[in-house]
N, C-alpha and C positions, 0 to 999 in steps of 0.2 A: 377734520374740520367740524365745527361744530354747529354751524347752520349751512345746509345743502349749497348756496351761494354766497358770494358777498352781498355786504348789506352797505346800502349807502342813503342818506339822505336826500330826494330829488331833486335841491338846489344845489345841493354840494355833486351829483351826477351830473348834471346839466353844466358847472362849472368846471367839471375835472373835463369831460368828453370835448369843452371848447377849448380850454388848454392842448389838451392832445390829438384834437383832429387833425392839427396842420402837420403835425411830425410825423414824416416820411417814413418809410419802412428802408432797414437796413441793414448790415452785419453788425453795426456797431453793438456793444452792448445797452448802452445806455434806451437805443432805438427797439432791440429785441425786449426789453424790460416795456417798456410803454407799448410795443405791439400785444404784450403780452395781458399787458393790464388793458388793453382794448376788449381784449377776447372777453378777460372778465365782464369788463363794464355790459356786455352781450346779455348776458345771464344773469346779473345785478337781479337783486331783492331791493326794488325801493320804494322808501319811506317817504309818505306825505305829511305836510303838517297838522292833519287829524291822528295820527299814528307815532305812539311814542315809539323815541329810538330807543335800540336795545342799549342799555349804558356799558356793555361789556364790549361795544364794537367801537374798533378804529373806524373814527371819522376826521376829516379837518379840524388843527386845533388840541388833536389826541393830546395827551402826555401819557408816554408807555414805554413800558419795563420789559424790555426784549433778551433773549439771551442769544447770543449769536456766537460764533467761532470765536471772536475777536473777545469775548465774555459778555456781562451782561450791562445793559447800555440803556440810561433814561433817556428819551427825546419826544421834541414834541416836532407832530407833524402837520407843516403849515403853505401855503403855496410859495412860488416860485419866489417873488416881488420879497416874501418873510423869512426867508429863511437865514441862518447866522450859524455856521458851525460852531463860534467859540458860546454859543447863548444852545448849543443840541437842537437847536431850532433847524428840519430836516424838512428839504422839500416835496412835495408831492412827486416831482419828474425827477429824483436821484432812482434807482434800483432798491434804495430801505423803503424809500418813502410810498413806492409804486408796488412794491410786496407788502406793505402793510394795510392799506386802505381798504377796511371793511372787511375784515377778520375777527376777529373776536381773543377775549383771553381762554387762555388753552390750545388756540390752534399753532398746529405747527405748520408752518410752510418750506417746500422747498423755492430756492429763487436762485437766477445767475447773479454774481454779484463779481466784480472784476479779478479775484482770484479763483472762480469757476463756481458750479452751481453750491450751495450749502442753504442747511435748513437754521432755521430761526423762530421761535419758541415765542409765543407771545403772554409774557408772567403776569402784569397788570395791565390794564386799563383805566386811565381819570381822564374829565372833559375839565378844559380850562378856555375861558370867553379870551379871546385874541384880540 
C-alpha cells in the first residue's frame, strides 16, 4: 500500500460513514465488504479543504483502471442513487466500489468479492466532476 491508510476527503468521509452506519452487520457478503470498509474508515487519513487531495487516490467520482481476475476493467466510482452498470458507473456499497475507496494507483488490494477473497491492482487513477 502505498500510503500507511486510506485517504479520503472529509465530506466525502462524512458521506460514505452516513451511508453505512445503518447497515447491519452480517454473513452476508455484501454486509462483511461494508463492515469491513468500516474498520477502514477507523483509521482514515482525512483531507480538509485547506489540504490538497493526493490526485493518485480513489475518491467519489474516481474513474480507474483496475485489473482484477475477471481482467482489467475502467469504472467510475459513484454513490448509491448514480450508479448504472451498462454507463461502469459502480457504487460505493457494491464489494468493487467498497475495496476501492481511498487507495491509490499501485496499491494492490486483497477483498472478498462473491466468488471468494481475490486481489485487485489499481493501474490508473482520473477525477472526473459527476
Amino acid at each position: 500500500m502505498k500510503y500507511a491508510n486510506i485517504i479520503l476527503d472529509q465530506k466525502e468521509y462524512e458521506l460514505i460513514s452516513e451511508l453505512i452506519h445503518p447497515i447491519q452487520e452480517s454473513a452476508n457478503l455484501m454486509n462483511s465488504c461494508i463492515s469491513r470498509l468500516k474498520e477502514e474508515l477507523k483509521t482514515a487519513r482525512l483531507i480538509n479543504e485547506s489540504e490538497e487531495f493526493p490526485q493518485d487516490v480513489i475518491r467519489l467520482n474516481s474513474i480507474v483502471d483496475v485489473n482484477t481476475p475477471f481482467g482489467i476493467m475502467k469504472i467510475q466510482l459513484v454513490l448509491p442513487e448514480h450508479s448504472n452498470s451498462e454507463q461502469k458507473r459502480i457504487s460505493i456499497l457494491t464489494p468493487m466500489g467498497s475495496a476501492l475507496i481511498g487507495y491509490a494507483e499501485t496499491d494492490k488490494i486483497m477483498w472478498e468479492f462473491p466468488n471468494g477473497i481475490q486481489e485487485v491492482e489499481i493501474l490508473k487513477v482520473s477525477h472526473s466532476q459527476f
